[in-house]
PAZAPA-4460 file (N, C-alpha, C; in steps of 0.05 Angstrom, whole numbers, plus 32768, in hexadecimal, padded with zeros to 4 digits):
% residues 196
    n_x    n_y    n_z   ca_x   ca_y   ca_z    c_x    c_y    c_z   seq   type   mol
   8917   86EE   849B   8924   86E0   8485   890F   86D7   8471     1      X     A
   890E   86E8   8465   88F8   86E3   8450   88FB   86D0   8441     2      X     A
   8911   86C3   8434   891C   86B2   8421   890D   8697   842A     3      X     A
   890B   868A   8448   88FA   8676   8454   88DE   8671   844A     4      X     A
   88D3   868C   8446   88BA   8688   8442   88B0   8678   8430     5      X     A
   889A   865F   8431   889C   8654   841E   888A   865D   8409     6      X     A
   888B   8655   83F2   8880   8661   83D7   8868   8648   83CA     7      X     A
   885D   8656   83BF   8844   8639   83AB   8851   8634   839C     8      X     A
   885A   8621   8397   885F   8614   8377   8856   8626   835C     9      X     A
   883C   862D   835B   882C   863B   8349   883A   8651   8345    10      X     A
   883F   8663   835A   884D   8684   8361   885E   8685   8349    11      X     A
   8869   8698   8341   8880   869F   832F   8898   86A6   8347    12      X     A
   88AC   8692   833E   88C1   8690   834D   88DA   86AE   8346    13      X     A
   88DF   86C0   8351   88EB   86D7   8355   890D   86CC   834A    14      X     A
   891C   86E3   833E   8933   86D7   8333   8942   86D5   8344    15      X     A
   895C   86C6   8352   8970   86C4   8365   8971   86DB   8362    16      X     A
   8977   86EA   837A   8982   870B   837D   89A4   8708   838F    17      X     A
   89B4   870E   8388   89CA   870B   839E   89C8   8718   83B3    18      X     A
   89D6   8713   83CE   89D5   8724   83DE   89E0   8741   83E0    19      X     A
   89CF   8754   83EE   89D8   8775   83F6   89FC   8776   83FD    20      X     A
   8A06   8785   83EB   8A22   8784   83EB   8A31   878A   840B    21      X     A
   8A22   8790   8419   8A29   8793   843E   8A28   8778   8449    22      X     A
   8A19   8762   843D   8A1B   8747   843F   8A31   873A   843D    23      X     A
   8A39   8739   8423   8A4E   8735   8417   8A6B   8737   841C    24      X     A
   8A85   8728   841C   8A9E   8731   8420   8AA3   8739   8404    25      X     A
   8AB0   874E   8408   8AC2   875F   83F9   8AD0   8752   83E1    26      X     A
   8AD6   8736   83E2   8AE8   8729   83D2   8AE1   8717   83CA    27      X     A
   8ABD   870E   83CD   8AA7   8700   83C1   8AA3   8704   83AC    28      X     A
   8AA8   86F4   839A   8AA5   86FD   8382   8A8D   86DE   836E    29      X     A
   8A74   86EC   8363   8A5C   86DB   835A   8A6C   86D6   8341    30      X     A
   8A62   86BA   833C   8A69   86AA   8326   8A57   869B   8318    31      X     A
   8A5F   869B   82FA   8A4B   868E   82EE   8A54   8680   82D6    32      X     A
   8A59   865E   82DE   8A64   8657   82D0   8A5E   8639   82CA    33      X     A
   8A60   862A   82B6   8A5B   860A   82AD   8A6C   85FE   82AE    34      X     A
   8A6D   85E8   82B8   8A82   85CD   82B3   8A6C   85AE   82A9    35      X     A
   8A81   85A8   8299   8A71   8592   828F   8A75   857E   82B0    36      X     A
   8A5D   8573   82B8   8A63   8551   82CD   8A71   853D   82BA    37      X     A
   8A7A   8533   82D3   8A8E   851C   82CA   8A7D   850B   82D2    38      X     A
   8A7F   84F3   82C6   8A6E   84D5   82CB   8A6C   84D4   82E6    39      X     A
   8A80   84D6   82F7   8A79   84C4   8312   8A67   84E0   8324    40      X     A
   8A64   84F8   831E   8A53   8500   832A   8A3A   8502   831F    41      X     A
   8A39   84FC   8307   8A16   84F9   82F8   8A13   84E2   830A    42      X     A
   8A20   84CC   830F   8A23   84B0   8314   8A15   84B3   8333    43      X     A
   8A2B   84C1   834B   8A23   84CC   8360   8A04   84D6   835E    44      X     A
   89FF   84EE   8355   89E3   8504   834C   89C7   84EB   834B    45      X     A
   89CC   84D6   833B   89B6   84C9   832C   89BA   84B3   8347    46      X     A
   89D2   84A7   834D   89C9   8498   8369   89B7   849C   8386    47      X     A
   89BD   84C0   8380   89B4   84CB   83A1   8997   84D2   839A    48      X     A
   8990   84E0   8384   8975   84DF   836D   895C   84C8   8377    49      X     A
   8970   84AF   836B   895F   8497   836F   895F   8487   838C    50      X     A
   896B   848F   839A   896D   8482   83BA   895E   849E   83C0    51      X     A
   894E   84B2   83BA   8942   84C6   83CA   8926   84BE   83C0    52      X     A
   8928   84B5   83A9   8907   84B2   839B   8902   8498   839B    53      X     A
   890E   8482   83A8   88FF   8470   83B0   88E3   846C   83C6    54      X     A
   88CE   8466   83BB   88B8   845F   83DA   88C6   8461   83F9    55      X     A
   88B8   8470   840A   88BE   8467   8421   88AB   844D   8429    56      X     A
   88B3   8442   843A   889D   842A   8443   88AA   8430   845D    57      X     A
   8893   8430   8474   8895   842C   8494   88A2   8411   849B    58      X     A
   88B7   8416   84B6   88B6   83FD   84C0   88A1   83F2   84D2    59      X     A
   8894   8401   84DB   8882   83F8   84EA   8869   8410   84F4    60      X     A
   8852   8407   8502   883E   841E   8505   884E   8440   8508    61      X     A
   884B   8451   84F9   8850   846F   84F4   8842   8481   84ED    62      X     A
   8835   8499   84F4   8831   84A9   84F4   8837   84B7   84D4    63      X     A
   882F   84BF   84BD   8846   84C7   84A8   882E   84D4   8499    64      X     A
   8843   84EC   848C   8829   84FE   8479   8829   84F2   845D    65      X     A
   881C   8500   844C   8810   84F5   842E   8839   8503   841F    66      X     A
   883D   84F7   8411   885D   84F9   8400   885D   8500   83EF    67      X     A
   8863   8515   83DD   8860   851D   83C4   886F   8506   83B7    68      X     A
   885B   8504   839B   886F   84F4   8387   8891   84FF   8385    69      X     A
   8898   84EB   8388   88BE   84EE   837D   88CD   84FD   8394    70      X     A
   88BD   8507   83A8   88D0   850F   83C3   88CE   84F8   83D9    71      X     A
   88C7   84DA   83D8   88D1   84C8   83E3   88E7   84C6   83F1    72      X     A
   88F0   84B7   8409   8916   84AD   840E   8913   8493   8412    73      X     A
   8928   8483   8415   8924   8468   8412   891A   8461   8431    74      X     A
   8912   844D   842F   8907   8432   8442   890F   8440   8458    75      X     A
   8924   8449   8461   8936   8448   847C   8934   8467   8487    76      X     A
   8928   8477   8477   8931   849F   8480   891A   849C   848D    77      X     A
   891A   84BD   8491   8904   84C5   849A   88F8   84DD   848C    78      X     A
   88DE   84E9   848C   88DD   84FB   847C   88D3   8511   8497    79      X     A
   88CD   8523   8491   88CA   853E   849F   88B6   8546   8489    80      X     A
   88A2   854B   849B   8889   8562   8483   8884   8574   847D    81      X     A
   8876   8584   8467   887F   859A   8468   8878   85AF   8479    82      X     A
   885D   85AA   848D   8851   85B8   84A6   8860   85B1   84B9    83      X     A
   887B   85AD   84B5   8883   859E   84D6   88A3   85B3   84D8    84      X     A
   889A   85C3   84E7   88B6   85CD   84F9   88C6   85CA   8516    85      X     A
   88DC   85BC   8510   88EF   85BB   852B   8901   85CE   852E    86      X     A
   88FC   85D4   854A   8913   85ED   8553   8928   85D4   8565    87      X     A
   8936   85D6   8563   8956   85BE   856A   8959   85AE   8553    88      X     A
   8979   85A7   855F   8982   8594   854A   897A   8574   8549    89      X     A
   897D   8569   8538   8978   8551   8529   898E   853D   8522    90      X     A
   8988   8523   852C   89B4   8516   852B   899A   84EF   851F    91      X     A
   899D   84F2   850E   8999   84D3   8504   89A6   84CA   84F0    92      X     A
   89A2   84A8   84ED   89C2   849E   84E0   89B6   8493   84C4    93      X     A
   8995   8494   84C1   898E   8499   84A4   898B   84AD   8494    94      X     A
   8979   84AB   847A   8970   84B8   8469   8967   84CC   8477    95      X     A
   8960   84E8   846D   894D   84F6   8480   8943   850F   8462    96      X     A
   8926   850C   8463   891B   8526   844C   8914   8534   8456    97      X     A
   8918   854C   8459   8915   856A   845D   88FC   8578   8448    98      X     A
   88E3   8576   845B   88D5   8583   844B   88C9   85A6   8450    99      X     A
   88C8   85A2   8477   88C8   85B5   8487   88D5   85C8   8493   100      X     A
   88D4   85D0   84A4   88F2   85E2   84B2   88FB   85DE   84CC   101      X     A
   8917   85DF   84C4   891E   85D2   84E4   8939   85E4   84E9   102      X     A
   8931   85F2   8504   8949   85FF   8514   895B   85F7   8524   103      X     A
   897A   85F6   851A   8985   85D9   8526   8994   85CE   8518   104      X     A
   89A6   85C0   8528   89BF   85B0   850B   89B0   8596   84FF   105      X     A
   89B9   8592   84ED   89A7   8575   84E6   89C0   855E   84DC   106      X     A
   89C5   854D   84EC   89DC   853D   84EA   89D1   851A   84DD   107      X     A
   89E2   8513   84C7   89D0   84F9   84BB   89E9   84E8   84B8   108      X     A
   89E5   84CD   84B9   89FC   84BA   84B0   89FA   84B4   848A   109      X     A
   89E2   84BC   8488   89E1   84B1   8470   89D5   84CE   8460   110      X     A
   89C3   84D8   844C   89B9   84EC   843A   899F   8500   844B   111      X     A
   89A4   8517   8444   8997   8532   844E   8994   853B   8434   112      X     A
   8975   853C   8430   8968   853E   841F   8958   8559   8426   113      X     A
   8957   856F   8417   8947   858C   841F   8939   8591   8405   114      X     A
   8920   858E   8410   890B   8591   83F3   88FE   85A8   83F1   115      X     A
   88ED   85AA   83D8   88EA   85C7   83CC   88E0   85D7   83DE   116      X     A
   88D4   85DB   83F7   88D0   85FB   8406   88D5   85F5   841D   117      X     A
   88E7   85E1   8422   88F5   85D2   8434   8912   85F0   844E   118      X     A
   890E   85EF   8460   8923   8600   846C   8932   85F6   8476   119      X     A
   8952   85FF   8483   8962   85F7   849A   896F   861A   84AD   120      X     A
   8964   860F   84BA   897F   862A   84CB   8991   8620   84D7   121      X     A
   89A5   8613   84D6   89BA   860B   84E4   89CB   85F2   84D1   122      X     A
   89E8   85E9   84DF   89F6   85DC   84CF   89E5   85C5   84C8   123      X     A
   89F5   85B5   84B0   89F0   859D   84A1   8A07   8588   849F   124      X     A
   8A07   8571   84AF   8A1C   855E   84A1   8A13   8548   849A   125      X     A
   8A1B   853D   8487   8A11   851C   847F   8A1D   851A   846C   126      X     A
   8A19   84FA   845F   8A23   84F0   844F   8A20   8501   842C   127      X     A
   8A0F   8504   842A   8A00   850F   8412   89EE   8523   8423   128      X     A
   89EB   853C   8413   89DF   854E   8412   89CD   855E   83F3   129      X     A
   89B6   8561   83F0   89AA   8566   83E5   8996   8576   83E1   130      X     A
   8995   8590   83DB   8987   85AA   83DE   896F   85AA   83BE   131      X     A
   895A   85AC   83C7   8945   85B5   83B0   893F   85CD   83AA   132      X     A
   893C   85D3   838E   893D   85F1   8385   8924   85F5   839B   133      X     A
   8921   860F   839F   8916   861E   83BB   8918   860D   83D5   134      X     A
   8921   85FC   83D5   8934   85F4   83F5   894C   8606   83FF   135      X     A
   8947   860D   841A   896A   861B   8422   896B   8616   8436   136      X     A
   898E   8619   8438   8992   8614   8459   89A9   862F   8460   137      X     A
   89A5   8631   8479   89B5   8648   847E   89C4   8647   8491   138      X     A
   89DE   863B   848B   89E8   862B   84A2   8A0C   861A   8495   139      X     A
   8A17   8616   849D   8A31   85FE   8489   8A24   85E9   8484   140      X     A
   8A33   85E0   846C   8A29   85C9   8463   8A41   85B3   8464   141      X     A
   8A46   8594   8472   8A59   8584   8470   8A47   856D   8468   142      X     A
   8A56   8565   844E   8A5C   8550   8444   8A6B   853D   8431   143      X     A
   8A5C   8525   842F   8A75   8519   8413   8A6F   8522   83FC   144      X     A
   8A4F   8523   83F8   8A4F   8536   83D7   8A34   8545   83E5   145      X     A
   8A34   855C   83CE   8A1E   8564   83D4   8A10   856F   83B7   146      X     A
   89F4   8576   83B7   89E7   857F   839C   89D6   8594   83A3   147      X     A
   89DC   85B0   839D   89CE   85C1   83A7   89C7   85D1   838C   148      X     A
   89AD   85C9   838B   8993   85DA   837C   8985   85ED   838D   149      X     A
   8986   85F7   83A1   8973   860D   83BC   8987   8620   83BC   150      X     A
   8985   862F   83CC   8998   8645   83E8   89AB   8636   83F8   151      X     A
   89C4   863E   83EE   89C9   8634   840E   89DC   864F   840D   152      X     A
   89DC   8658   842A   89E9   8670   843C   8A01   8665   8457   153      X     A
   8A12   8662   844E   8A22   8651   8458   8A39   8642   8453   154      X     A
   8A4F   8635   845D   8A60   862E   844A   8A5A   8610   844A   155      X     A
   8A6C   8605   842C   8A65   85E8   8425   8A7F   85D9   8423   156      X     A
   8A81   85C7   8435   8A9A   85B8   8435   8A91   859B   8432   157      X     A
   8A9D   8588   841B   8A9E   8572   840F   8AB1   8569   8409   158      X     A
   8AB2   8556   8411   8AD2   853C   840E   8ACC   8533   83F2   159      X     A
   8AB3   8535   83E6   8AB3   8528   83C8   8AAC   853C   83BC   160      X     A
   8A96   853B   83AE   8A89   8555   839F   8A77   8566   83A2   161      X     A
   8A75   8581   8395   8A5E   8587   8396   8A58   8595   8387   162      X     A
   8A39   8592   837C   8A33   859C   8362   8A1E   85B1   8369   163      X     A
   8A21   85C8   835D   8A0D   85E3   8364   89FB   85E1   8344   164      X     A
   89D9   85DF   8346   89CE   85D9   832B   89CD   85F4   832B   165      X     A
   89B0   85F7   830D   89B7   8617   8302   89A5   8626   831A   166      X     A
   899A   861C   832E   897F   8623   833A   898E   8627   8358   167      X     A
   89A8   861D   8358   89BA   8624   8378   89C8   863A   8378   168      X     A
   89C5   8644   8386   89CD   865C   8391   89E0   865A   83B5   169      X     A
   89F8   865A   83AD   8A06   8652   83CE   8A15   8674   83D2   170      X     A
   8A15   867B   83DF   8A23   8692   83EE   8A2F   868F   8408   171      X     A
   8A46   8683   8402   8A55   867C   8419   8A75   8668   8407   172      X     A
   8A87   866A   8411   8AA7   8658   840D   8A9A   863B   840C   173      X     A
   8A9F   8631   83E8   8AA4   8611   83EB   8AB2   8601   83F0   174      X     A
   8AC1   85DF   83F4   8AD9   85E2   83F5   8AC5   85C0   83E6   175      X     A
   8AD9   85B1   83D9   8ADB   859C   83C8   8AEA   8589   83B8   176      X     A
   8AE7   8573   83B9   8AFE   855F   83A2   8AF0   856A   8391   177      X     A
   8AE2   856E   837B   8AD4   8575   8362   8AB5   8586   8364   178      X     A
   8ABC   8595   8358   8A99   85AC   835C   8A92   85AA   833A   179      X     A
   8A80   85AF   8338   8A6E   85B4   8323   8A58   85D1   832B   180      X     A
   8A63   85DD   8318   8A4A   85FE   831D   8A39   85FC   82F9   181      X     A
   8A26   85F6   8301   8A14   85F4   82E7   8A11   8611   82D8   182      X     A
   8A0A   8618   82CC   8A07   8631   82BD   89E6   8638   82C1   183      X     A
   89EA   8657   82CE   89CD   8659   82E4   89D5   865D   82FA   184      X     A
   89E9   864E   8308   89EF   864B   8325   89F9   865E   8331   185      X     A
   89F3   866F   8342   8A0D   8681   8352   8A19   866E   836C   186      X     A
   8A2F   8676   836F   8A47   8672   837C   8A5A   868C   8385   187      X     A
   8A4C   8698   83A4   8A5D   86B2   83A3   8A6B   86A6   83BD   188      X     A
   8A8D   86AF   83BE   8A93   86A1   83D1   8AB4   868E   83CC   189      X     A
   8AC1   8683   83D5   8AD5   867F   83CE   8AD5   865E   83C3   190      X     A
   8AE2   8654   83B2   8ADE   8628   83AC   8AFB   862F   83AA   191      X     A
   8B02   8618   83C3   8B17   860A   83C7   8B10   85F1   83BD   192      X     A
   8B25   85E0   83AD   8B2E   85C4   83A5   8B34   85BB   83B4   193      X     A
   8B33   859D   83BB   8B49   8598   83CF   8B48   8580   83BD   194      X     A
   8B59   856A   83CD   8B68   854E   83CC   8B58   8546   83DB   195      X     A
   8B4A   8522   83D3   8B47   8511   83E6   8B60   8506   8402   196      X     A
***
């Protein structure tokens, strides 16, 4: 799975390619389209933004690597580095930043955060979900909103929203109270609406 591999910053980033049509269902059909956001999800977007780029501070003696500027989580997560791979799943009831790769479901009470060469192989549920352009996960995704700028290979089910930026790429059935597909974004795959 080549797509994992991580890339330099520096590299020239390759254009989204869709997948080999043997991949694909038959009645997948790629989309490319804008919606203006409505207030309460810029509102949402810029809350989960700023509760991810706040300082971490330890509660007590820890072990912890050097943090890029602005990929912080608050006080309470945890971060994962980017040399650090777990094969099993992961179940905690904070914050958690995804910088590394982890094989395995990753279950959070609160925000799952997947940063730029950041991986997942397996499902995702939590409160908030958050994918960075070259982050992916390959696996379902459950949550209350989610913001996917990376890969995701998989389907995405949200009780609130979810917004695909121009840099996300999902290949798999969404389902949602309100989506936003930025212009840029592919979306191959079926979006169901639903009702709270």
């Amino acid at each position: 799975m080549a797509w994992f591999k991580p890339k330099r910053r520096d590299e020239p980033q390759p254009q989204a390619a869709l997948p080999p049509a043997s991949e694909t269902p038959t009645d997948a059909v790629a989309i490319d389209v804008s919606f203006d956001s409505d207030d309460a999800l810029a509102r949402a977007v810029a809350h989960d933004q700023a509760a991810l780029a706040e300082p971490a501070v330890p509660a007590g003696p820890s072990v912890r690597s050097s943090t890029p500027s602005g990929s912080a989580i608050r006080d309470d997560g945890t971060r994962l580095s980017e040399d650090t791979t777990i094969i099993g799943s992961i179940a905690t009831a904070s914050d958690l930043y995804i910088a590394g790769r982890i094989e395995g479901d990753v279950e959070s009470g609160a925000a799952i955060h997947i940063g730029p060469e950041a991986a997942v192989v397996g499902d995702i549920s939590a409160l908030r979900v958050a994918v960075d352009e070259g982050g992916a996960i390959e696996g379902a995704v459950v949550a209350t909103d989610a913001v996917i700028g990376g890969l995701v290979r998989g389907r995405v089910t949200t009780s609130g929203r979810l917004a695909i930026r121009s840099s996300g790429r999902v290949f798999g059935d969404v389902s949602a109270v309100a989506v936003q597909v930025d212009e840029g974004a592919t979306l191959q795959g079926r979006c169901t609406m639903t009702r709270r």
